[in-house]
C-alpha positions as semicolon CSV with decimal commas, in nm:
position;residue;x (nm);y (nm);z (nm)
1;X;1,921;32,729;3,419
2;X;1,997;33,138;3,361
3;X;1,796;33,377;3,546
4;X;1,589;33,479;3,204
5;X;1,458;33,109;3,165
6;X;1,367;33,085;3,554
7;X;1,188;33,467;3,476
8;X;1,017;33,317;3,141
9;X;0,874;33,003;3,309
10;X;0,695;33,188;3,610
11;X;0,579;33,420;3,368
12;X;0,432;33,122;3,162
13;X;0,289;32,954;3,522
14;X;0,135;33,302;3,616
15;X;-0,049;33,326;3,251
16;X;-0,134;32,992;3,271
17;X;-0,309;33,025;3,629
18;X;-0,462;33,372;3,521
19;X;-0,575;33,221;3,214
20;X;-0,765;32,906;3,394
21;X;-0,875;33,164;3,625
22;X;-1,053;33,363;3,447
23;X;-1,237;33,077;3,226
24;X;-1,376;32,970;3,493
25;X;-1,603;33,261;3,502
26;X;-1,640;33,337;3,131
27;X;-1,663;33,187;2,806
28;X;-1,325;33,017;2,677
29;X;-1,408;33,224;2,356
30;X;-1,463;33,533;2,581
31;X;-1,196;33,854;2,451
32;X;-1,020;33,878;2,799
33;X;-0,936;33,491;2,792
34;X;-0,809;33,499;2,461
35;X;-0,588;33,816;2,515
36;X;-0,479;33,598;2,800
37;X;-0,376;33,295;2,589
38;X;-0,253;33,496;2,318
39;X;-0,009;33,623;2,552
40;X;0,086;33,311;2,716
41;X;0,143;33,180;2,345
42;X;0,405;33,474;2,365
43;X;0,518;33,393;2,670
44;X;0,549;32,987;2,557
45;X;0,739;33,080;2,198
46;X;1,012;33,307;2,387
47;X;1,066;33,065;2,588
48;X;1,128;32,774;2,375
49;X;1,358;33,039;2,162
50;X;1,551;33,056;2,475
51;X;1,581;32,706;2,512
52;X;1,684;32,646;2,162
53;X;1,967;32,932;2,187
54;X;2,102;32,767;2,558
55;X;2,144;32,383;2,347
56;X;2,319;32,587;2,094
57;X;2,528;32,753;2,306
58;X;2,645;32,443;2,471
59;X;2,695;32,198;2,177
């Protein structure tokens, strides 16, 4: 596993954590929660771009 998928998968964990975090304490539908999820949706879609271009690269 490169260094940028280890890097994109604790930033995913970290979102993920803040996210739960913080809906615990507010709405699920409150604007910092969905800035938060919006941004782990980021974080989730580079990642699986990553993961598609490391199968290329080794087929």
């Amino acid at each position: 596993m490169s260094l940028e998928m280890i890097e994109s998968f604790r930033q995913i964990e970290a979102l993920r954590k803040q996210m739960l975090e913080t809906a615990a304490t507010r709405s699920m539908t409150d604007r910092e929660v969905v800035e938060i999820s919006q941004r782990l949706d980021e974080a989730l879609n580079h990642h699986y771009r990553l993961l598609a271009h490391q199968k290329k690269r080794a087929s």
